[in-house]
Residue frames as qw, qx, qy, qz and C-alpha x, y, z in Angstrom:
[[0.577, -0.093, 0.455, -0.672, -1.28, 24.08, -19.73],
 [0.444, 0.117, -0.832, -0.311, -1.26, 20.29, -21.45],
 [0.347, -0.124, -0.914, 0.171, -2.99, 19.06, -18.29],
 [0.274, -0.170, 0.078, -0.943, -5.56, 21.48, -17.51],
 [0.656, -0.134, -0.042, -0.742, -8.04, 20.10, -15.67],
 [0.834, 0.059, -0.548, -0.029, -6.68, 16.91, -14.91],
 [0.683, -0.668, 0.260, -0.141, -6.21, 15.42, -11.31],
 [0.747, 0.363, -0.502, 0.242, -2.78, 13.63, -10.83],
 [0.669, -0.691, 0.273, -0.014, -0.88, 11.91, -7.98],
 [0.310, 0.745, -0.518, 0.283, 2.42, 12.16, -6.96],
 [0.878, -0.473, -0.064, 0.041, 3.26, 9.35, -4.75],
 [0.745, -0.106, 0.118, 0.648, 6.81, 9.96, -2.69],
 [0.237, 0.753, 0.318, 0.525, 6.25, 13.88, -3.58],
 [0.498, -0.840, -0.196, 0.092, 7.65, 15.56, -0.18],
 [0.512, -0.463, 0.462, 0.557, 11.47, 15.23, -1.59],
 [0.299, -0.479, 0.599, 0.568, 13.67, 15.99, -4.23],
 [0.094, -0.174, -0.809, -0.553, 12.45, 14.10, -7.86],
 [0.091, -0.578, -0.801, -0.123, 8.95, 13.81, -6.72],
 [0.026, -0.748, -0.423, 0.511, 8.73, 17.27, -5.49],
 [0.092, -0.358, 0.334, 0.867, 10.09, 18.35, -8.73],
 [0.083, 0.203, 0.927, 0.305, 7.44, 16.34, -10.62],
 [0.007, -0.838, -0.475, 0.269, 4.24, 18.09, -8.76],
 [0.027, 0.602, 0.138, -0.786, 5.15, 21.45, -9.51],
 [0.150, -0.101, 0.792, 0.583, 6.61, 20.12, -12.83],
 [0.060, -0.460, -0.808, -0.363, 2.38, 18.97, -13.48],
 [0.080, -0.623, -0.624, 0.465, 1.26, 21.51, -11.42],
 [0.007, 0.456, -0.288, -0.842, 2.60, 24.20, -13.65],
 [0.015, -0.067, -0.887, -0.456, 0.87, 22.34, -16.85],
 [0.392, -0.091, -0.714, -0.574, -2.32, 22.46, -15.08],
 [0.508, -0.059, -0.843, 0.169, -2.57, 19.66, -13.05],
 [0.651, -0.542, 0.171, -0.503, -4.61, 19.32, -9.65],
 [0.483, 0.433, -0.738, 0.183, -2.03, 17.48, -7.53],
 [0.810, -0.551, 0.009, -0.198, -2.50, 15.31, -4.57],
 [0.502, 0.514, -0.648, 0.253, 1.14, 14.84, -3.27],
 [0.920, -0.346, -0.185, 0.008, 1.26, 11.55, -0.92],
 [0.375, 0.481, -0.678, 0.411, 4.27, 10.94, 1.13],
 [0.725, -0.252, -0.597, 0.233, 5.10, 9.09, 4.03],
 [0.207, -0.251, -0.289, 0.900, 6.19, 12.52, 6.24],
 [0.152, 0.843, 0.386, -0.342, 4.57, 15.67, 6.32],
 [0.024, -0.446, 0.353, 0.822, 7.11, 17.49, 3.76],
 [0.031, 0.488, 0.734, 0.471, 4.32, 16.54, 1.09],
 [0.063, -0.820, -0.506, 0.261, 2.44, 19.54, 2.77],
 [0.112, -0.661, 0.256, 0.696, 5.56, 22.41, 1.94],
 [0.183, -0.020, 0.734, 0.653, 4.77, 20.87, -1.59],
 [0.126, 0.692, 0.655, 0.276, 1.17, 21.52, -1.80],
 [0.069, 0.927, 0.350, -0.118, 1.67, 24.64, -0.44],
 [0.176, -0.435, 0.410, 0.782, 4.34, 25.65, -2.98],
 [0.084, 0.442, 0.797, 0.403, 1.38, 24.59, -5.66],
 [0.009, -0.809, -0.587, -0.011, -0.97, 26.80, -4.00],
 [0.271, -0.716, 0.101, 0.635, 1.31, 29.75, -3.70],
 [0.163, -0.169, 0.623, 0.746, 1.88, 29.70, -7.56],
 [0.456, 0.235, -0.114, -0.851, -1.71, 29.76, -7.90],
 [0.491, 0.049, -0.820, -0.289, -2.52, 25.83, -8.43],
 [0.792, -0.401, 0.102, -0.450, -4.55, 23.45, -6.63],
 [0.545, 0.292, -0.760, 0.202, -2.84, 20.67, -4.93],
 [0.770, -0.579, 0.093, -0.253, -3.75, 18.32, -1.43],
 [0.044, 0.140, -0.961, 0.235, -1.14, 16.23, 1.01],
 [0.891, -0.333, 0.086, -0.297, -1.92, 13.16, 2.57],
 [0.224, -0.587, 0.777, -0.042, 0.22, 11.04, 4.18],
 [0.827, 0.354, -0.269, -0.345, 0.49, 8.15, 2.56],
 [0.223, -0.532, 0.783, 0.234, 3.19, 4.91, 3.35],
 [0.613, 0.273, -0.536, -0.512, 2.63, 3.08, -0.49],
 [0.302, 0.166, -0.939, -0.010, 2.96, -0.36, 1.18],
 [0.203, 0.218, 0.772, -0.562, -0.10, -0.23, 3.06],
 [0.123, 0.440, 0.807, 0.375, -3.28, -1.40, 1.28],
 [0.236, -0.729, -0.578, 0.281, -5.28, 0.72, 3.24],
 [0.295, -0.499, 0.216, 0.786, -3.22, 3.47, 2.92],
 [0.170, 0.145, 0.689, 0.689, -3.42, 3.52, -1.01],
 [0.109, -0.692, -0.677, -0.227, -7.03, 3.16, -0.94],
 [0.239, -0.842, -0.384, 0.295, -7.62, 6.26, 1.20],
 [0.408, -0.183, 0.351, 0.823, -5.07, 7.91, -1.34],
 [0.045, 0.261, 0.717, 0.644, -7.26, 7.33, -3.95],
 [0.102, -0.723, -0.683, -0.001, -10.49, 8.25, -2.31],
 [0.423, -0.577, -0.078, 0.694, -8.85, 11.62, -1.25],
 [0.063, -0.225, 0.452, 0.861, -8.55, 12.75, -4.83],
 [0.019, -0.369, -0.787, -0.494, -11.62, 11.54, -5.99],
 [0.237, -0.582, -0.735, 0.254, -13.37, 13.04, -3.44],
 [0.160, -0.623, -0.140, 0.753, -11.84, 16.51, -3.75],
 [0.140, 0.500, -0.396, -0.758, -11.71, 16.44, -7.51],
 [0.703, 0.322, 0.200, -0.602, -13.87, 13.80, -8.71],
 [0.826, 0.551, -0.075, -0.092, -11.80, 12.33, -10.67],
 [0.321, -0.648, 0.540, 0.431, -8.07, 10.84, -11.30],
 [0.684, 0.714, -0.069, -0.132, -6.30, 11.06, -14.31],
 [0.241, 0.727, -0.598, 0.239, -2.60, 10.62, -13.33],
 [0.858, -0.508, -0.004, -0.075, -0.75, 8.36, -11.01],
 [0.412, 0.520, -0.663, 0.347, 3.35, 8.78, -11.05],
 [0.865, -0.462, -0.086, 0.180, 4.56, 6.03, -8.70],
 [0.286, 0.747, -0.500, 0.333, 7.82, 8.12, -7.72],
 [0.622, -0.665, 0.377, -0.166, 8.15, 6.78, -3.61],
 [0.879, 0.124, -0.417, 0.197, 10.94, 4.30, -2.96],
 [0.703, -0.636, 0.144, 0.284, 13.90, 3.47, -0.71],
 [0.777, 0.142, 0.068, 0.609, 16.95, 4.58, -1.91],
 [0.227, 0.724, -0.004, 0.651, 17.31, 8.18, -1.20],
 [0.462, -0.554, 0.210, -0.660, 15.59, 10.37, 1.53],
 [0.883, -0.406, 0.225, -0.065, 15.56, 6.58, 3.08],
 [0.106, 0.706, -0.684, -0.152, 19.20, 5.36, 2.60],
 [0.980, 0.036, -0.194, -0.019, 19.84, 1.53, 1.78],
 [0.701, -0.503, 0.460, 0.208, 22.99, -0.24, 2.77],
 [0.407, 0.809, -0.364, -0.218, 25.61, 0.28, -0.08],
 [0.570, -0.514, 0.629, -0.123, 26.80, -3.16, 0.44],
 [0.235, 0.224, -0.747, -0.580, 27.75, -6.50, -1.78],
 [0.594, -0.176, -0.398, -0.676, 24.85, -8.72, -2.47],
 [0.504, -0.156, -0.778, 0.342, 26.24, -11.70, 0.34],
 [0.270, -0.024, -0.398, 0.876, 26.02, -8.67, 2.95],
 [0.420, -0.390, -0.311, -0.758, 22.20, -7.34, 1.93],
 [0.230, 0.029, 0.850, -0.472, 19.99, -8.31, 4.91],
 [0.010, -0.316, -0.918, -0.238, 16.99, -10.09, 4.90],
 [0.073, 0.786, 0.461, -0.406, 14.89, -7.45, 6.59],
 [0.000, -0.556, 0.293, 0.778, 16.88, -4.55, 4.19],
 [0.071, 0.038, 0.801, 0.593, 15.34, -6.65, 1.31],
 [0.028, -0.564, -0.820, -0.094, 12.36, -7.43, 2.18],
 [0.112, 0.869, 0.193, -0.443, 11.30, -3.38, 3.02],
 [0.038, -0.416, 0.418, 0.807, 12.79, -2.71, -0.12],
 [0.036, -0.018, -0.825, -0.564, 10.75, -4.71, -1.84],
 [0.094, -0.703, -0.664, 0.239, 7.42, -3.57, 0.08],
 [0.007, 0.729, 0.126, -0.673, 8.29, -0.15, -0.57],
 [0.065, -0.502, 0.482, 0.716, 9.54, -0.12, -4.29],
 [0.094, -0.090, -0.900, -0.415, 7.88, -3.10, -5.74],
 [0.268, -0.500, -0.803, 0.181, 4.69, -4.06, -3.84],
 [0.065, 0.548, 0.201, -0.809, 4.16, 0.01, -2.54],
 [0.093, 0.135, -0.600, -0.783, 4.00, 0.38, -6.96],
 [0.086, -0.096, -0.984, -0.121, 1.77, -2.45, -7.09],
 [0.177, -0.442, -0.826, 0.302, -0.62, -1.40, -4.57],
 [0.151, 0.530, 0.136, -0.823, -1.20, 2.28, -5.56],
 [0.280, 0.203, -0.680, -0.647, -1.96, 0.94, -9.20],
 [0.177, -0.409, -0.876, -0.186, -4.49, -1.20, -8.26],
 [0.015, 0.592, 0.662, -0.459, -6.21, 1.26, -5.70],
 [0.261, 0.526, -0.050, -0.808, -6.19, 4.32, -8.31],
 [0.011, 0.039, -0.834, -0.550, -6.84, 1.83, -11.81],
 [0.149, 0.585, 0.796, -0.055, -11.01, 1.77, -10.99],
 [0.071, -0.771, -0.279, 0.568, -10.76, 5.37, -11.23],
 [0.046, -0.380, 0.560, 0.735, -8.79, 5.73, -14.29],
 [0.120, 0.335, 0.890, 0.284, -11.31, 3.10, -16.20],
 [0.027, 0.756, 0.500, -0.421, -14.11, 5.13, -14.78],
 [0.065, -0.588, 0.071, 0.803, -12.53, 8.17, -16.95],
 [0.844, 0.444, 0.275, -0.122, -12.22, 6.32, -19.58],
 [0.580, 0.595, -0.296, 0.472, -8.31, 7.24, -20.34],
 [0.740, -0.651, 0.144, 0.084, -5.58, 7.58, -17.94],
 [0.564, 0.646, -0.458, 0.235, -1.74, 7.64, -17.47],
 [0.829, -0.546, 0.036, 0.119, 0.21, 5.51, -15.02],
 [0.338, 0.757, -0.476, 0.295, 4.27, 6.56, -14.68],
 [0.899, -0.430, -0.001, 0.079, 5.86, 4.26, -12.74],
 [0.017, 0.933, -0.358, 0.031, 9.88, 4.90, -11.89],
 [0.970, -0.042, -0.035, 0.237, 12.32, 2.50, -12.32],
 [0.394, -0.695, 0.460, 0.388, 16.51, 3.54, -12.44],
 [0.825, 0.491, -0.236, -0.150, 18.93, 3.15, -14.92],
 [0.399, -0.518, 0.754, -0.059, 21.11, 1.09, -12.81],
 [0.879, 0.143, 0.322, -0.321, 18.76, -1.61, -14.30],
 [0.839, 0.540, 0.068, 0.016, 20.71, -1.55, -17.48],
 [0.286, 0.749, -0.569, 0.183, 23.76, -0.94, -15.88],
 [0.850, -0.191, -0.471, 0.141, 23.67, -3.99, -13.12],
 [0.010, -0.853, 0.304, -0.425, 25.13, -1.35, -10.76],
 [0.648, 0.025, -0.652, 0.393, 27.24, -3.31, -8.23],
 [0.111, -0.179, -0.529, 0.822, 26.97, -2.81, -3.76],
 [0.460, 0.247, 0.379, -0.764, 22.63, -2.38, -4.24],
 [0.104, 0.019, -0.908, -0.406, 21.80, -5.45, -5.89],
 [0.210, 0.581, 0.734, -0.280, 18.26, -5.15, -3.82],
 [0.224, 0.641, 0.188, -0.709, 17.58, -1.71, -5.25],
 [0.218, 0.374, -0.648, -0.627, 18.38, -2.51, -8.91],
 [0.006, 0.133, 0.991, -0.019, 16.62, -6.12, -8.29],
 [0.151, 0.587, 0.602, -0.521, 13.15, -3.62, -7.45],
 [0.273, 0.633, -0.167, -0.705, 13.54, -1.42, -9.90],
 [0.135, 0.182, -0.855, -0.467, 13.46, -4.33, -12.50],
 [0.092, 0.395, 0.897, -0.177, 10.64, -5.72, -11.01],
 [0.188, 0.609, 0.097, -0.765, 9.08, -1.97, -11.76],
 [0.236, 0.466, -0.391, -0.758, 9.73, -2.51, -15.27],
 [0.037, -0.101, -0.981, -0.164, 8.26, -6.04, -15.49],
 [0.112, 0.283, 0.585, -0.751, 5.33, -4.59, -13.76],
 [0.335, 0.598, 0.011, -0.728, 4.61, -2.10, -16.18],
 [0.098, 0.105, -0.895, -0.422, 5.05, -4.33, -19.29],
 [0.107, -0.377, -0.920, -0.022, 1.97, -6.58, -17.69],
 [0.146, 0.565, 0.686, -0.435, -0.46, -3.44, -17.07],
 [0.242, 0.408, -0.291, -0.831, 0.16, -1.63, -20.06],
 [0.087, -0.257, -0.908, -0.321, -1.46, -5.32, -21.39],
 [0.099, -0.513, -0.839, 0.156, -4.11, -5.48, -18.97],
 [0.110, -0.575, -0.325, 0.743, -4.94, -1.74, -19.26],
 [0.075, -0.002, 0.635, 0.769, -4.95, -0.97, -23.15],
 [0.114, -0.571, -0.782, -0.222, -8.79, -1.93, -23.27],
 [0.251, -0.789, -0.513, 0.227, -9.70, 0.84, -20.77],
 [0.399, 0.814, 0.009, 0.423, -7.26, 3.32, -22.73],
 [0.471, -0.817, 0.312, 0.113, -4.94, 3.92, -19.61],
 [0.715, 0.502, -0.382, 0.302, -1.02, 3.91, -21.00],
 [0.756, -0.628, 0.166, 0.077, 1.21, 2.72, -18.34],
 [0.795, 0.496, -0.223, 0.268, 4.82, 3.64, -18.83],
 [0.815, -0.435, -0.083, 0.375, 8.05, 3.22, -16.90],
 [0.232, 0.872, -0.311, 0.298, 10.68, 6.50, -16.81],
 [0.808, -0.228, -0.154, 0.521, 14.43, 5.58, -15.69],
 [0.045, 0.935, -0.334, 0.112, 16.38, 8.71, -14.63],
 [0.795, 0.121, -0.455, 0.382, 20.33, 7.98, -13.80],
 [0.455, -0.431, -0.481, 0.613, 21.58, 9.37, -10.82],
 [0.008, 0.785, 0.243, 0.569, 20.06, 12.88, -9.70],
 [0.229, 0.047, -0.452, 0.861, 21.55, 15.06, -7.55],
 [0.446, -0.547, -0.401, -0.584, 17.86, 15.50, -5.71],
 [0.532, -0.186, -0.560, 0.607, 19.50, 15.92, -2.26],
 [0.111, 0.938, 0.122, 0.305, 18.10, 18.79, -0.90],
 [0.402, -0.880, 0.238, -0.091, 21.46, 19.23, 1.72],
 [0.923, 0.055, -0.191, 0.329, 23.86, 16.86, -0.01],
 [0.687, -0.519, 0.391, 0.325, 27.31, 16.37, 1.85],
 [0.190, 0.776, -0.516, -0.309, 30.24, 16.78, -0.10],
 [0.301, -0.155, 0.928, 0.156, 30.60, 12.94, -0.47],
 [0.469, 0.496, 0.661, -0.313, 27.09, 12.92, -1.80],
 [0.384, 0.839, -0.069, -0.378, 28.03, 15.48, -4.56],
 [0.186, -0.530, 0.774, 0.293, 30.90, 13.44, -5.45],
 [0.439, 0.269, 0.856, -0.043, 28.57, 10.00, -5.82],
 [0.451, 0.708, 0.374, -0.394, 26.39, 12.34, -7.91],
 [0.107, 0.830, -0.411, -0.362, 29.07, 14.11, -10.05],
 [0.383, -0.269, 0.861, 0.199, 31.10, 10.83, -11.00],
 [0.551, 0.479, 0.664, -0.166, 28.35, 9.79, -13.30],
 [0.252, 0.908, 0.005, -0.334, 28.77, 12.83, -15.73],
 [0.237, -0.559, 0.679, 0.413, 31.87, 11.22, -16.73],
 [0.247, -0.048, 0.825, 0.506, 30.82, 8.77, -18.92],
 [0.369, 0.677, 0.432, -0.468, 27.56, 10.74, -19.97],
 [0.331, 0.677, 0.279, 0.595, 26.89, 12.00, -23.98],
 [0.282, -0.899, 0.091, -0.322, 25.70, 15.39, -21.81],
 [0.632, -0.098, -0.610, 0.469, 28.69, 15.65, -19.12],
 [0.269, -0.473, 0.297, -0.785, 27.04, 17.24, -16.16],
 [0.085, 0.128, 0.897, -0.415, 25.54, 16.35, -13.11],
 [0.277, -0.438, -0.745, -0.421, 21.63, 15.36, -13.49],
 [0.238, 0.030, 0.414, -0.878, 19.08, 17.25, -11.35],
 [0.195, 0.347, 0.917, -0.036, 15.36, 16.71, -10.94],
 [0.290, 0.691, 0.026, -0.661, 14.22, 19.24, -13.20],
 [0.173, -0.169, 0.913, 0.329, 15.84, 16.85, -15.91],
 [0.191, 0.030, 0.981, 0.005, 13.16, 14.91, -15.55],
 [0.204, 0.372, 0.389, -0.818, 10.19, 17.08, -15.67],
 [0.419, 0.329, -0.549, -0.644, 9.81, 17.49, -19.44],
 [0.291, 0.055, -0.926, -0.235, 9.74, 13.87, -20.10],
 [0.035, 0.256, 0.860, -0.441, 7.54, 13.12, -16.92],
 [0.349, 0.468, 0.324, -0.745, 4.81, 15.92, -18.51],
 [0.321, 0.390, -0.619, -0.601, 5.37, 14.53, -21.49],
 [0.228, -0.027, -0.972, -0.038, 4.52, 11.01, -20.71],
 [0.041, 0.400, 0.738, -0.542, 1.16, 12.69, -18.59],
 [0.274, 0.504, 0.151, -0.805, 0.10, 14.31, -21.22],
 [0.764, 0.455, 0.405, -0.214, -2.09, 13.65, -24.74],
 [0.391, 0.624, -0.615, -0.284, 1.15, 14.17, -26.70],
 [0.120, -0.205, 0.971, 0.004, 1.66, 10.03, -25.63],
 [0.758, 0.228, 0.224, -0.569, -1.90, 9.12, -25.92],
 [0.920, 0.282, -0.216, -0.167, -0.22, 6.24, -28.13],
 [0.441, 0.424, -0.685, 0.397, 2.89, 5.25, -26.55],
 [0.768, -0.439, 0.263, -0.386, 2.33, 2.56, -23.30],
 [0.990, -0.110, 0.074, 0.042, 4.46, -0.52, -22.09],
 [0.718, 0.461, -0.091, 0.513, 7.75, 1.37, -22.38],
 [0.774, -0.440, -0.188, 0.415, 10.55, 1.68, -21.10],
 [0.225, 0.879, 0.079, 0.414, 11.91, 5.73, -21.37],
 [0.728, -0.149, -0.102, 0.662, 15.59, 6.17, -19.93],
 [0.070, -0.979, -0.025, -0.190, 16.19, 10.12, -18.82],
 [0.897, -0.348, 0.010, 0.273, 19.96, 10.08, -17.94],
 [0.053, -0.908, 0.270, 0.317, 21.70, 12.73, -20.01],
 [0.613, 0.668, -0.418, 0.048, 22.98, 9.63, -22.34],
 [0.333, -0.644, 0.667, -0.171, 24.75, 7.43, -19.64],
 [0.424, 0.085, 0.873, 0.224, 23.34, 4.38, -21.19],
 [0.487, 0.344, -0.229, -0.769, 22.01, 4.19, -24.36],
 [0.424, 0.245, 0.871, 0.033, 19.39, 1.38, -24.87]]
């Protein structure tokens, strides 16, 4: 129970990694607000409240200001308080990108990638950061990939966002230190977090494991540990950094 009594959002919590994350803090503790852009953020709060936790949806789509804000007010209202904020949403799953070389990206396929991945990040960190100050301590997880550090070839937008993630976090773990909020950036490497993958999908997933230390495929339980780790007062001194979950596929 490291997070007893703390409120935390899950943004992008209706699927796969992010729905593994809520329970992941819900077990611990946590009071979860899980945002998403569908309604399957509801079958997640009410797999929290079946286990005996507390936990709201709201529909959420991160690139709307408006949106955000009415995230944040949601939690504060029910629970007074927020203590958490994992930016998990993005494009690149549950929404598919275009698997294509960089000549071949469209302009529109960029530009909603970079409203949802970059600018969605952006925009839930500023509407929940008045609240964290207000606590007077705070944790911000933001999600980045380790494609970053592989340069992953045929999704040069999605690797191009996820870098921007990690610049992001670099510049609010500055601006945030003073108000004791640690703001830190978790790469997983590929996670089988389909919930109905296709046999081609298990392949894409599986293919990785080869040049892991660990050689298996990665799930989103993986991540959990680290992700409660990084929400909880065992980090209370670690912020502006950059924590790779990957089973060993790159080692930075």
């Amino acid at each position: 129970m490291r997070l007893e009594g703390k409120v935390a959002i899950i943004t992008g919590a209706g699927h796969g990694i992010g729905r593994a994350y809520a329970l992941g803090l819900a077990r611990e503790g946590a009071r979860v607000l899980a945002a998403d852009i569908d309604q399957a953020a509801e079958e997640t709060a009410r797999q929290i409240v079946a286990a005996g936790g507390e936990a709201l949806a709201v529909r959420t789509d991160v690139a709307d200001q408006q949106s955000t804000e009415a995230m944040a007010r949601a939690a504060a209202d029910r629970w007074g308080r927020i203590d958490i904020l994992v930016n998990n949403a993005a494009i690149f799953a549950t929404i598919p990108i275009s698997r294509v070389g960089f000549e071949d990206v469209s302009v529109d396929e960029w530009d909603r990638l970079m409203a949802v991945n970059v600018r969605g990040v952006w925009l839930c960190c500023r509407a929940v950061a008045p609240y964290l100050r207000r606590a007077g301590k705070g944790k911000i997880v933001n999600i980045s990939s380790s494609t970053v550090l592989e340069g992953s070839p045929t999704r040069a937008h999605y690797v191009a966002s996820k870098a921007a993630v990690i610049g992001l976090t670099r510049t609010l773990a500055r601006e945030l230190g003073d108000a004791n909020v640690c703001v830190n950036v978790l790469l997983p490497g590929s996670t089988l977090s389909e919930a109905e993958p296709t046999e081609e999908i298990i392949k894409m997933r599986a293919k990785p494991a080869e040049k892991r230390a660990i050689k298996r495929v990665q799930r989103p339980d993986d991540l959990v540990g680290t992700m409660i780790f990084l929400c909880s007062d065992d980090s209370d001194f670690i912020t502006g950094q950059s924590i790779v979950c990957d089973g060993g596929g790159v080692l930075n």
